[in-house]
N, C-alpha and C positions, 0 to 999 in steps of 0.2 A: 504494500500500500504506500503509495506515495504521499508527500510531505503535505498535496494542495488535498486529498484524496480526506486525510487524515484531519485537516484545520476544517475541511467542508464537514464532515461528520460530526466534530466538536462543535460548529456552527448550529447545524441543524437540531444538536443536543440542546444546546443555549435557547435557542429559538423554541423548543418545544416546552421545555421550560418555562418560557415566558407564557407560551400559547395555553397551558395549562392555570398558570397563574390569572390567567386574564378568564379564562374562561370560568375561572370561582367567581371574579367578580360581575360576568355577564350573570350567574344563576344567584348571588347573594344580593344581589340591587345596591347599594337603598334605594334609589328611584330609578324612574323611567329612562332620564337621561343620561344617569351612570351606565345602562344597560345597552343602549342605542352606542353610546362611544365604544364601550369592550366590546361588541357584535362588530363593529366598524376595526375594529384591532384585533378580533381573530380572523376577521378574512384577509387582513395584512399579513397577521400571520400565515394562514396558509399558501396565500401569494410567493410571501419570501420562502415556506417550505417548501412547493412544488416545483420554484424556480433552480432553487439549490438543487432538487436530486433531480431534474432536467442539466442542470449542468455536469454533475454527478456519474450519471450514465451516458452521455449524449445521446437522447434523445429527445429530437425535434419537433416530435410528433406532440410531445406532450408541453410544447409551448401553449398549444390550443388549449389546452385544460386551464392553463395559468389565465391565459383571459379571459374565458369561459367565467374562472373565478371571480377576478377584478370585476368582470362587470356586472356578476349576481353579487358581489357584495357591497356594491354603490348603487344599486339598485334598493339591497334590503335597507340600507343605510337611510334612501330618501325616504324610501316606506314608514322608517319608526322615525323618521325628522315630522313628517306630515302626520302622525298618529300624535306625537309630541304636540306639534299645533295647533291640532284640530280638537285635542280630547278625546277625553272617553265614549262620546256622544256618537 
């Protein structure tokens, strides 16, 4: 295993790390809009995950997934911004 092979994996560890931390506080709240920002930072998250082991393996096929991703999760992002504004109504 090489040096970039070995720091991309530590990476990805890091990364998942965070991805788990963030995702207590998508399910712990305390409010709505704590919840709308971590939803908004785990699909960053997995953005940056999916990119990594696309670089990782090379394969290019799976760039498609990574935008796939980015723009379901700027999608979900506007979703719970216009839930945010509009209320519970």
């Amino acid at each position: 295993m090489t040096l970039f092979q070995l720091s991309m994996s530590g990476l990805m560890f890091i990364l998942s790390i965070s991805l788990g931390v963030t995702t207590w506080r998508l399910l712990r709240g305390p409010s709505i809009p704590d919840r709308a920002v971590a939803f908004d930072m785990i699909m960053i998250h997995l953005v940056g995950l999916i990119a990594m082991y696309v670089v990782i393996v090379s394969q290019e096929v799976l760039i498609d997934a990574v935008l796939v991703v980015a723009v379901l999760g700027f999608l979900g992002t506007v979703a719970l911004a216009r839930f945010i504004e509009e209320g519970r109504s």
